[in-house]
C-alpha positions as CSV (number, residue, x, y, z in Angstrom):
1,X,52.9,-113.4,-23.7
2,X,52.2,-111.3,-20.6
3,X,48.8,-109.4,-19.8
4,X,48.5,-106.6,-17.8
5,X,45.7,-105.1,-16.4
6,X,44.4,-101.8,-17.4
7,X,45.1,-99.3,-15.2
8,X,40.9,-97.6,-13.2
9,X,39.9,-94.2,-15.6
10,X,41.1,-91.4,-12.9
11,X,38.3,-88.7,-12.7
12,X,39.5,-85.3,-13.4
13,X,40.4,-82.9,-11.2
14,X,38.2,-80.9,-9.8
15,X,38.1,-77.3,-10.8
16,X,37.5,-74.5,-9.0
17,X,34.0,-72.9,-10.1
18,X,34.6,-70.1,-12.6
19,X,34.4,-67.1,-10.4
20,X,35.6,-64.3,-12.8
21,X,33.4,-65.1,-15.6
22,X,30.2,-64.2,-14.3
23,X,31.8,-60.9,-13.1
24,X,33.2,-60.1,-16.2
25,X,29.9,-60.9,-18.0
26,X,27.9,-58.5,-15.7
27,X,31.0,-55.7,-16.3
28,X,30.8,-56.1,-19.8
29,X,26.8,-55.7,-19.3
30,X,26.5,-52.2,-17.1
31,X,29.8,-50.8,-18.5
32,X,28.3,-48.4,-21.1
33,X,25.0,-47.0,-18.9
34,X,27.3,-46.4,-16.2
35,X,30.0,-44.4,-18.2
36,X,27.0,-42.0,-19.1
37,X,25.4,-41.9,-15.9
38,X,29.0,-41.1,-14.5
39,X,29.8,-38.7,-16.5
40,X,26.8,-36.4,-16.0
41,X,26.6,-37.0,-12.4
42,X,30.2,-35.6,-12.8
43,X,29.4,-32.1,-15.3
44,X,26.1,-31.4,-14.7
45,X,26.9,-30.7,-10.4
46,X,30.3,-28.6,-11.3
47,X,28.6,-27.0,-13.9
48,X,25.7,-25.7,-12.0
49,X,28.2,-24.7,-9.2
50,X,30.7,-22.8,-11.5
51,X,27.5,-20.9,-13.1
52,X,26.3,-20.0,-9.3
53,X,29.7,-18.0,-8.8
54,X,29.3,-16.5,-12.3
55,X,25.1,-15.9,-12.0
56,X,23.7,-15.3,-8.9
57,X,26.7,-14.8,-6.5
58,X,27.2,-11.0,-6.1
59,X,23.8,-10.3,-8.2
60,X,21.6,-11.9,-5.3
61,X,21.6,-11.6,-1.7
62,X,21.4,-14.6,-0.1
63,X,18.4,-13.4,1.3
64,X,16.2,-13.1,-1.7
65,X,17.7,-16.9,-2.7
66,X,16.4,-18.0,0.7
67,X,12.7,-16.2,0.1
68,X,13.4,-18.4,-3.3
69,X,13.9,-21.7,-1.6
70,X,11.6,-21.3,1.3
71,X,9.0,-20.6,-1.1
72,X,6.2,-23.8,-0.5
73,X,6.2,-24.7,-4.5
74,X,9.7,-24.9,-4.6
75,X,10.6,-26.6,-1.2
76,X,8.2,-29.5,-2.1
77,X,10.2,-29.8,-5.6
78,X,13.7,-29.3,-4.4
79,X,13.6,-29.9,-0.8
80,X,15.0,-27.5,2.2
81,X,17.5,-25.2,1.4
82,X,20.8,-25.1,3.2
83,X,24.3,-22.8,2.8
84,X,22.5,-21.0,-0.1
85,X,25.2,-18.2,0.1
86,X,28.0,-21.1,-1.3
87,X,28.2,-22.4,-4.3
88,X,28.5,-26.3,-2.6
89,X,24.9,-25.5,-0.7
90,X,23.5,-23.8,-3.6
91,X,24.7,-26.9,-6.2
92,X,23.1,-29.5,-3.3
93,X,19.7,-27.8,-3.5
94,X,19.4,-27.1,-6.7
95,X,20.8,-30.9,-8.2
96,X,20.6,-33.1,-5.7
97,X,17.3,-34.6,-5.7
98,X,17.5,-34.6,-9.3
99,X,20.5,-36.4,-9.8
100,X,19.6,-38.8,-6.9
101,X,16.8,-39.8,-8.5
102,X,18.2,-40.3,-11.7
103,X,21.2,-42.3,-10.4
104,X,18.6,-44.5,-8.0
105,X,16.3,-45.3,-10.9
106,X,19.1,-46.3,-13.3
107,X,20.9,-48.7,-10.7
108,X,17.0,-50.0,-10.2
109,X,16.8,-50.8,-13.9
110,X,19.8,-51.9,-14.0
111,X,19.9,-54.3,-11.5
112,X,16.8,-55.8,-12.8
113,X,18.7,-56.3,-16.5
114,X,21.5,-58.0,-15.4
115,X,20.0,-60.1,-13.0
116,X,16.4,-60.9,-14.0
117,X,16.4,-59.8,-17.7
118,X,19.5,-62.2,-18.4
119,X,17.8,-65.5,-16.5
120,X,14.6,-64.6,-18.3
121,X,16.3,-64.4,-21.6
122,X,17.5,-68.0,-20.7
123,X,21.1,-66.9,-20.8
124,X,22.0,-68.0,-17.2
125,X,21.1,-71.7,-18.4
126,X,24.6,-72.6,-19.5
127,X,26.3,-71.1,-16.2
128,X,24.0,-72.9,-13.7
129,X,24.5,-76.3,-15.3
130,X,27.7,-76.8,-13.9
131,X,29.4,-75.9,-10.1
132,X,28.1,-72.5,-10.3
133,X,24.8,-71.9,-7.4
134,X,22.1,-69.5,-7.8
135,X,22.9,-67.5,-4.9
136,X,26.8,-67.0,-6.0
137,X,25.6,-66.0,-9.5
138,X,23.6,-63.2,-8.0
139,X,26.0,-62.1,-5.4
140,X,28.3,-61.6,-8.5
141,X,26.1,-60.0,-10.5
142,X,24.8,-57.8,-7.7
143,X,27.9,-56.7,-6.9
144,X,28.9,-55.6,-9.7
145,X,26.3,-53.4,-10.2
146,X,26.2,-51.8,-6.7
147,X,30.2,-51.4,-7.6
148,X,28.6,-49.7,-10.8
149,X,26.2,-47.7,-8.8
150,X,28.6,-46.0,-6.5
151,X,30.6,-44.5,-9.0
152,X,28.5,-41.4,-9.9
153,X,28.4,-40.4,-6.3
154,X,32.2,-40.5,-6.4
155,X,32.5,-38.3,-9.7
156,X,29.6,-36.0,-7.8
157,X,32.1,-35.4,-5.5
158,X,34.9,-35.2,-7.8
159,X,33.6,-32.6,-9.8
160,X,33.2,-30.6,-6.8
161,X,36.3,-30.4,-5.9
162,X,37.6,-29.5,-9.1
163,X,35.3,-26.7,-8.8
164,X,36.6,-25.4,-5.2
165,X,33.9,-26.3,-2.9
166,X,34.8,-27.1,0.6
167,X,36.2,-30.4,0.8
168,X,34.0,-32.6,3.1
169,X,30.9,-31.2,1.5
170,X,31.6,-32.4,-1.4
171,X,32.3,-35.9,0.5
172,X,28.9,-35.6,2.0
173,X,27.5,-34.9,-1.0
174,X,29.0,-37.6,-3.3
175,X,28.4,-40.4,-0.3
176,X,24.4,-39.0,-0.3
177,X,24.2,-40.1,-4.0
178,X,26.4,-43.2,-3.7
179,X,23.8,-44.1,-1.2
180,X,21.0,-43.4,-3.6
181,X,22.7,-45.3,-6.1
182,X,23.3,-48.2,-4.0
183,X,19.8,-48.0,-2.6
184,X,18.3,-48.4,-5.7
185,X,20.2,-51.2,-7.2
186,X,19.7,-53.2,-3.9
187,X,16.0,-52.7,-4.8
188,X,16.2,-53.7,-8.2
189,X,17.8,-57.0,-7.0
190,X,15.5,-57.4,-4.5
191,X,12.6,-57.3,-6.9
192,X,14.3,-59.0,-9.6
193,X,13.7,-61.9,-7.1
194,X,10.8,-61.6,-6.1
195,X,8.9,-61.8,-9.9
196,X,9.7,-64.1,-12.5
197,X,9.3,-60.8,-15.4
198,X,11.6,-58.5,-16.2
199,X,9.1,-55.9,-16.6
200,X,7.6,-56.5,-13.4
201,X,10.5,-56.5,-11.6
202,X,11.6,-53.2,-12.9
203,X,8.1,-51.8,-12.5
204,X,8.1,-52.7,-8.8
205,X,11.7,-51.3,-8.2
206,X,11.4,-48.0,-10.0
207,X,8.1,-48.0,-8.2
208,X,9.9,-48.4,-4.9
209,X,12.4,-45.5,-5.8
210,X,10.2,-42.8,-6.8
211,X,7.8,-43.7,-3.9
212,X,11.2,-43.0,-1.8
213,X,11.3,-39.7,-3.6
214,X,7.3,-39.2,-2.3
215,X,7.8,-40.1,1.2
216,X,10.5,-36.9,0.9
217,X,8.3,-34.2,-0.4
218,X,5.4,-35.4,2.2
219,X,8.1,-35.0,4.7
220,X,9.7,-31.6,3.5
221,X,5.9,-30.5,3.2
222,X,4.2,-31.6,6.4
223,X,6.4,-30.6,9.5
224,X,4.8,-33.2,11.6
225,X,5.4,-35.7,9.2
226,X,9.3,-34.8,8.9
227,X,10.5,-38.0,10.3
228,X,9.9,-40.1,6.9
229,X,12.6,-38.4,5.3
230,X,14.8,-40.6,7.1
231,X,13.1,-43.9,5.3
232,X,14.7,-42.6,2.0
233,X,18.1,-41.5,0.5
234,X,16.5,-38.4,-0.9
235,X,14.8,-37.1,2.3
236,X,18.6,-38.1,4.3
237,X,20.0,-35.7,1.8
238,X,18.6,-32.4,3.7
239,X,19.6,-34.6,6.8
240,X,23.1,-34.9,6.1
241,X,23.1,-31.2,4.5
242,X,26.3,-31.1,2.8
243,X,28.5,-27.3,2.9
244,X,26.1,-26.2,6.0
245,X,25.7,-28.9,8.6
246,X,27.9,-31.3,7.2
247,X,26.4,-34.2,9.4
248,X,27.9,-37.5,8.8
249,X,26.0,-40.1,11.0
250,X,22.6,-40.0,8.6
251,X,24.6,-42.2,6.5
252,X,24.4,-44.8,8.6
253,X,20.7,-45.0,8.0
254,X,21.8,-44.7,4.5
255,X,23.4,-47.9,4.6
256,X,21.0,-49.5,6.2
257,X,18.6,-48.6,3.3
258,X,20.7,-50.0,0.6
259,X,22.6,-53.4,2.8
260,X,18.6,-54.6,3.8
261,X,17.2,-55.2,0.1
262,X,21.2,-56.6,-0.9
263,X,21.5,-59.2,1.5
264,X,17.3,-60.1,1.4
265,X,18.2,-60.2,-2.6
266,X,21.2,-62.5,-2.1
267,X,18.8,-64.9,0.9
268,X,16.2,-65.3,-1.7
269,X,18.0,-65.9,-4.6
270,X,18.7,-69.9,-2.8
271,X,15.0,-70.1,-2.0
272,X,13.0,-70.2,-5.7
273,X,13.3,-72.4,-8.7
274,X,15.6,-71.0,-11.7
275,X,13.6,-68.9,-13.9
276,X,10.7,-68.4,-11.2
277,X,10.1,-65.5,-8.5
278,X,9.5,-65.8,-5.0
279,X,6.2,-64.4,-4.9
280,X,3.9,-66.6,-7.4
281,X,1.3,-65.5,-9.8
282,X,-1.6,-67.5,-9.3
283,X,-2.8,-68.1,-13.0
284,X,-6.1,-66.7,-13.5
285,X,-8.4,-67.9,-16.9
286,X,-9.2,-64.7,-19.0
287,X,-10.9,-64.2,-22.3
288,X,-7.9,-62.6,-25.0
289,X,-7.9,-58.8,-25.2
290,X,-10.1,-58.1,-28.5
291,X,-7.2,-55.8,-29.3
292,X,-5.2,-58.7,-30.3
293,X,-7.4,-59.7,-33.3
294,X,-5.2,-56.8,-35.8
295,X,-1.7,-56.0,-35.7
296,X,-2.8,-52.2,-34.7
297,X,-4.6,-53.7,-32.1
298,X,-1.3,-55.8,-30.8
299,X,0.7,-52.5,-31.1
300,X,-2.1,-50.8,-28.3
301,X,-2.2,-53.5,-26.6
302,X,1.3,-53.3,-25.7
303,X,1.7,-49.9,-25.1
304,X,-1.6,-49.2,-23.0
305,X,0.3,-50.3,-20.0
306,X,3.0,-47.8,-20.2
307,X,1.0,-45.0,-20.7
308,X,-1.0,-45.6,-17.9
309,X,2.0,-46.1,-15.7
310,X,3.9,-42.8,-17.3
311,X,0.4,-40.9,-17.2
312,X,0.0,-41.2,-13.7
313,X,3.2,-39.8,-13.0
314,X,3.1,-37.0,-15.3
315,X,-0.3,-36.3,-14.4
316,X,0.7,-36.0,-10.5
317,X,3.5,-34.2,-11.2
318,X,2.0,-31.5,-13.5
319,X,-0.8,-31.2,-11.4
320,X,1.3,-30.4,-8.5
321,X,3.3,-27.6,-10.8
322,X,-0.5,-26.4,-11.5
323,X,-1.8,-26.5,-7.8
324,X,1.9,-24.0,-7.2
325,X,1.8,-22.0,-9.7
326,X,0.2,-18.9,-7.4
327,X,2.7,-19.6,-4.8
328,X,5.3,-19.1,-7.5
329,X,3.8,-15.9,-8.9
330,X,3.2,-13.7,-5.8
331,X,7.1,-15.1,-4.9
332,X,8.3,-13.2,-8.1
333,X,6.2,-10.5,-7.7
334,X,7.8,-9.9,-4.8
335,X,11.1,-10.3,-5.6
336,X,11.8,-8.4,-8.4
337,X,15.8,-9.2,-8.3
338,X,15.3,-12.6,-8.6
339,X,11.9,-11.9,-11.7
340,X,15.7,-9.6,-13.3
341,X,17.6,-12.6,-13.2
342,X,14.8,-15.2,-14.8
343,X,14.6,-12.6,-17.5
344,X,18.4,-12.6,-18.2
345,X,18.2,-16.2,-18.4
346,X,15.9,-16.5,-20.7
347,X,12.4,-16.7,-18.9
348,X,10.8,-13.3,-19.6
349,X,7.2,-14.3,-19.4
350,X,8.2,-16.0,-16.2
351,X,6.4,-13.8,-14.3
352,X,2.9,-14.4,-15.9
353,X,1.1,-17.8,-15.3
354,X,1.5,-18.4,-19.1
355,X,5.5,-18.1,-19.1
356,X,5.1,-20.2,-15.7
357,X,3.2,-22.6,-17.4
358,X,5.6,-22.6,-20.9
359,X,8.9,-22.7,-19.0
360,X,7.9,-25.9,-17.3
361,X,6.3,-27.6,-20.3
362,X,9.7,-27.2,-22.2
363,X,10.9,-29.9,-19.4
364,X,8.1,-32.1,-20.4
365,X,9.9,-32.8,-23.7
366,X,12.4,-35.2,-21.9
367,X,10.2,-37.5,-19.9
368,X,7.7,-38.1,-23.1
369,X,11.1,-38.6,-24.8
370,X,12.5,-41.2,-22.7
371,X,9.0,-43.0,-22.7
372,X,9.1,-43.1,-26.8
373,X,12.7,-44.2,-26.8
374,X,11.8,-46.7,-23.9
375,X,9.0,-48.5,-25.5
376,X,11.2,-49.0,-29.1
377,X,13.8,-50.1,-26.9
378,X,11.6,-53.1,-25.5
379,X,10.4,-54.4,-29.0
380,X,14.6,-54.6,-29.1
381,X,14.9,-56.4,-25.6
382,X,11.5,-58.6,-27.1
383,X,13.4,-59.4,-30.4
384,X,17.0,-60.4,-28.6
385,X,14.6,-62.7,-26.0
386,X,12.3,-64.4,-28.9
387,X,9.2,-63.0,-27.6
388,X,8.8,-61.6,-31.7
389,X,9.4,-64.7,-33.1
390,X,5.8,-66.3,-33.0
391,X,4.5,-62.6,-34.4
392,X,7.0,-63.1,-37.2
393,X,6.5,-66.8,-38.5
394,X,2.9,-65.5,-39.9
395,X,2.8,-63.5,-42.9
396,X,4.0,-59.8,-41.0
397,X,6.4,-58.3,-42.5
398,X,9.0,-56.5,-40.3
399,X,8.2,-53.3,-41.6
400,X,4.8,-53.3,-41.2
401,X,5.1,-54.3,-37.5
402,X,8.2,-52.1,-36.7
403,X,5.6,-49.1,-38.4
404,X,3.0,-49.8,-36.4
405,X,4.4,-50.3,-33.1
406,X,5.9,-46.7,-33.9
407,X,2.2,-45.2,-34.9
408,X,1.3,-46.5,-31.5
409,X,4.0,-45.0,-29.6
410,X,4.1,-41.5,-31.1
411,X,0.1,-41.5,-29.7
412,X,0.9,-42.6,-26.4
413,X,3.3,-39.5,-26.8
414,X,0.3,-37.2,-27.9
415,X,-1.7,-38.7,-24.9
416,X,0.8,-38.3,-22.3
417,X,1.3,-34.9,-23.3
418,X,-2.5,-34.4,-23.0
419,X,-2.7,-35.3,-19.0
420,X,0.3,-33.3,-18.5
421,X,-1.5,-30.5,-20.1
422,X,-4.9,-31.3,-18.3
423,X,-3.5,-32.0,-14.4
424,X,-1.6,-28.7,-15.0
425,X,-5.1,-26.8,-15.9
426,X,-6.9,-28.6,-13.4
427,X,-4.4,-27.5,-10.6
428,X,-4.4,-23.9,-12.0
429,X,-7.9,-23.6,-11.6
430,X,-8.0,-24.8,-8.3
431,X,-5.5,-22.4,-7.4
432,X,-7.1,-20.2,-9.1
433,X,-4.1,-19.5,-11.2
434,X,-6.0,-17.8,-14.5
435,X,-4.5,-20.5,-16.9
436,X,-7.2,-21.5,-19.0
437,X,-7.9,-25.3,-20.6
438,X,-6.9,-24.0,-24.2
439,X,-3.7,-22.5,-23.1
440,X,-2.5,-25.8,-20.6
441,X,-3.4,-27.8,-24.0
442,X,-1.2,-25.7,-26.9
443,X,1.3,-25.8,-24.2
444,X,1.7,-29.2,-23.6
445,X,1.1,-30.0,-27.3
446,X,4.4,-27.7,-28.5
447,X,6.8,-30.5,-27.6
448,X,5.3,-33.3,-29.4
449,X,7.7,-33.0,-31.7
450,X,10.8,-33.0,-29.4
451,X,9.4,-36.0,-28.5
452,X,8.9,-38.0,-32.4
453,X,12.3,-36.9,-32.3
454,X,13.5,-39.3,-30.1
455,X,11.3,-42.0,-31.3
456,X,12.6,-41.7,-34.8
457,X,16.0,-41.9,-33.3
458,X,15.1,-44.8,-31.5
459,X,13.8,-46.6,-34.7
460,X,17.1,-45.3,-36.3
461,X,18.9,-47.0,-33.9
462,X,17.2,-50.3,-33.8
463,X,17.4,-50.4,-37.4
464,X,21.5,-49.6,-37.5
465,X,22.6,-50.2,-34.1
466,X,20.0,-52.4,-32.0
467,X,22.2,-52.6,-28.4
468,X,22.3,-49.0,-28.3
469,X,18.6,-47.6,-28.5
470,X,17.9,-46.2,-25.4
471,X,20.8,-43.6,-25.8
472,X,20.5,-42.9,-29.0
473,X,16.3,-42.5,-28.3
474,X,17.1,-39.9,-25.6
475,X,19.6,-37.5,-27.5
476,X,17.3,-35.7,-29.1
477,X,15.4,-35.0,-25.9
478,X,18.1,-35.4,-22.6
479,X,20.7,-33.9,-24.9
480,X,19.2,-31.6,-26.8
481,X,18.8,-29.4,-23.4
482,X,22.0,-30.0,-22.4
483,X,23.0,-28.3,-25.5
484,X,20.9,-25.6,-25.2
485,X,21.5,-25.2,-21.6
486,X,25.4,-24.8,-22.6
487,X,25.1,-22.7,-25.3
488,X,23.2,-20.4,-23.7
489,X,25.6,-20.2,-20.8
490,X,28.8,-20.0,-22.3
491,X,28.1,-18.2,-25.6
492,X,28.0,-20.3,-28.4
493,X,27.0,-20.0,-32.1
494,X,23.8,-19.5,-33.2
495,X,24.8,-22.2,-35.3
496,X,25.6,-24.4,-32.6
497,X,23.0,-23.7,-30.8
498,X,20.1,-24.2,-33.3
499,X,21.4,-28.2,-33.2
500,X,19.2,-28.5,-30.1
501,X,15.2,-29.2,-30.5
502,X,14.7,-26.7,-27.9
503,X,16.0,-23.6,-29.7
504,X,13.0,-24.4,-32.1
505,X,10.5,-24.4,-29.5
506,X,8.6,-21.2,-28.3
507,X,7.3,-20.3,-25.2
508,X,3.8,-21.4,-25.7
509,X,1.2,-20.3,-24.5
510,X,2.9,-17.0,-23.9
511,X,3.9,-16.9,-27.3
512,X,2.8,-18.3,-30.4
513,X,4.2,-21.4,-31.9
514,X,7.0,-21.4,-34.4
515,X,5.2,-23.6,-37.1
516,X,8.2,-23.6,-39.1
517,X,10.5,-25.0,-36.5
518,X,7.8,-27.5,-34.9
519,X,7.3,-29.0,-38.7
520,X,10.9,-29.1,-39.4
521,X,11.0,-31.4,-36.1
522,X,8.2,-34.1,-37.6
523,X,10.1,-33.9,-41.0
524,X,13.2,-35.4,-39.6
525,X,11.6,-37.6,-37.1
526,X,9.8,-39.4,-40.5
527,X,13.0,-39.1,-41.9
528,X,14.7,-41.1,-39.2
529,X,12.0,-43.2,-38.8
530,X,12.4,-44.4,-42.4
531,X,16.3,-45.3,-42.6
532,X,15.1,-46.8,-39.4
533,X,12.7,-49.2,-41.0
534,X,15.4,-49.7,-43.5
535,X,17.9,-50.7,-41.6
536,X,15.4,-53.1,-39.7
537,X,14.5,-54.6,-43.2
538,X,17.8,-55.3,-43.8
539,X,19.7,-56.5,-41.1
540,X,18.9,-60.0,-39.2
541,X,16.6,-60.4,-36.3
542,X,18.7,-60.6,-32.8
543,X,17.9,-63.5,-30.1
């Protein structure tokens, strides 16, 4: 009988860390925001360039569109006009702010989800326990979502050149709000590491992008202060100036602006603990918010925050529009081709403080939107992450929570309405304008409704279709005008048309409400609200 020894265990091979996974996780995670983002950075450009050929080109000199642009109110709100006699110039004016701004703040929020949001959540646990580092996770992750931030900026520019503007304006254009893009998601990453909380990340980035958006306005405002455009991508934009000056170098300082914040993000990301922030919060002892003693309570608690934040913005802004509105006036007065072509369009009291003040309240309907549908949307992201499952053990049922948290959120909508309505008196009077309190008030008030809209939708959603309530929230409000805006251009139905919250909606104060329409609004927002609640009753609890 022979014996033979047993042959040492061999260690298995070493594989290769998984490299593709995290990168197909964080695809799979911006892959739906950025087809929408995409594809209005792609329409709403073209369109607004195809309409200029079809509107003002031929009706307007470009004169009286340069008396337009050079007017103070709408310099500080658009920026310098440039090339105003091409459609490409016109289009850049008119949408690029706008749409650099949106695409900055969505890559901001973004960044902070997929990075921040998903270690918060606890769902980078399993991927860090093996070869995978904390600083190659985030470079993945970051990557793909700057990747994901470029691509409106190239469908900017794609859509211009399906319309026929010149060529490298359309480059310059396109690169401007790559850059803004960029810019902001190398923000959000930055702050996603410097706090440990989702929502204080993205507070601090969106922060960061909108005070980029400030530092232009001061700088399109104040000659002598001109030179802080070129400390953000929106104030480069006039820099650059696409289809007039077509300068290329600004966009070196545009890179600069977004590579900074991307590698600091990617540096820091090896320097904290997993699930902490670089910049500690000391813990400070304080009594418990007597709000928290009542489920109503709980439901203000959480939603004082947000309307503070969203009330200081609105309130600036609107007071601003107020504080211009006599700049605007004596410009129409004194252009009556350009007071012709408002009225074509749609504005006929445009030329009175009340139609000044109405025309820009219908706008108001998407911001107070987009806050309704944002707050339902964080009970979701709360839900998925566990944060509702303490609330929940207790005898609270789901429906009695998911109600109240909606009562509190359609009167942070009445409230934020209410500052927009008071900064926009306040500046009126100051300028002397002739709005009065009541009038600023009913104005604001009218689109309340627009607004429940989207927070019944929201509740819909999170009741039916939980990973899609931010969308869903903001159709009533974001595409809603859209609708209008397109049906009014290019003919539609009446039929069509009337789908859109806005063609319920009067000019108020220049006109007098339509009660039926405004009460037809609130039905279906209850409505919605209650398959909502439903659907939250019967489905099971995410996370």
């Amino acid at each position: 009988m022979t014996s033979r020894t047993a042959a040492p265990p061999q260690a298995p091979p070493v594989q290769p860390a998984p490299a593709r996974g995290p990168v197909r996780l964080a695809v799979r995670l911006v892959r739906r925001g950025t087809l929408v983002v995409t594809a209005i950075s792609a329409v709403l450009p073209a369109f607004v360039a195809a309409e200029y050929r079809d509107t003002f080109q031929g009706a307007m000199s470009a004169d009286s569109l340069t008396a337009l642009a050079d007017n103070p109110a709408i310099r500080t709100l658009f920026g310098p006009a440039r090339a105003l006699d091409d459609a490409g110039g016109f289009t850049v004016w008119r949408t690029g702010t706008v749409l650099a701004v949106l695409v900055g703040v969505w890559a901001a929020l973004t960044a902070t989800r997929v990075t921040r949001g998903e270690e918060e959540a606890g769902r980078w646990d399993l991927l860090l326990a093996g070869r995978l580092r904390p600083v190659a996770l985030v470079r993945s992750q970051l990557a793909v979502v700057l990747a994901a931030a470029a691509l409106p900026g190239i469908a900017v520019a794609a859509g211009m050149l399906l319309t026929g503007t010149a060529t490298t304006g359309s480059a310059l254009f396109g690169a401007v709000v790559v850059g803004a893009g960029v810019t902001g998601a190398a923000v959000g990453g930055l702050a996603a590491q410097l706090l440990a909380e989702r929502r204080a990340a993205s507070g601090l980035a969106v922060a960061a992008v909108l005070g980029g958006l400030l530092l232009r306005m001061v700088g399109d405002g104040v000659d002598a202060l001109a030179w802080l455009r070129w400390l953000s991508p929106f104030g480069l934009l006039s820099t650059v100036a696409p289809y007039a000056d077509d300068r290329a170098a600004p966009l070196l300082e545009l890179a600069v602006l977004a590579a900074v914040p991307a590698v600091a993000a990617v540096a820091l990301a090896g320097r904290r603990d997993i699930g902490a922030g670089v910049l500690r919060v000391r813990d400070v002892d304080r009594s418990p918010s007597r709000l928290l003693g009542s489920l109503a309570g709980l439901a203000l608690h959480r939603v004082r925050r947000p309307v503070l934040t969203w009330g200081l913005g609105l309130g600036a802004y609107f007071l601003l529009i107020g504080l211009l509105a006599t700049a605007m006036l004596d410009f129409l007065r004194d252009n009556a081709q350009f007071a012709e072509l408002a009225t074509q369009a749609g504005f006929a009291e445009l030329g009175s403080v009340q139609g000044y003040a109405a025309s820009l309240f219908s706008l108001l309907a998407v911001p107070v939107g987009a806050f309704a549908s944002g707050r339902i949307a964080a009970s979701a992201t709360d839900e998925a992450a566990g944060r509702l499952t303490l609330l929940y053990s207790l005898p609270v049922g789901r429906t009695r929570w998911l109600g109240t948290d909606a009562i509190a959120v359609a009167l942070g909508c009445v409230v934020l309405t209410l500052v927009a309505g008071l900064a926009t008196w306040a500046g009126a009077a100051w300028a002397d304008a002739g709005l009065t309190l009541g009038e600023a008030v009913t104005g604001a008030l009218n689109v309340v409704p627009v607004a429940l809209l989207c927070l019944g939708a929201a509740v819909l959603a999170l009741g039916w279709a939980p990973g899609a309530v931010l969308p869903i929230g903001l159709l009533p409000a974001a595409g809603g005008y859209l609708l209008l805006v397109f049906a009014d251009s290019f003919g539609w139905p009446d039929a069509v048309r009337s789908l859109s919250p806005f063609a319920h909606l009067t000019g108020v104060p220049a006109e007098s409400p339509d009660w039926t329409g405004l009460t037809g609004m609130v039905v279906v927002a209850v409505l919605l609200g209650l398959a909502g609640l439903a659907g939250y009753a019967r489905r099971d609890l995410r996370g």
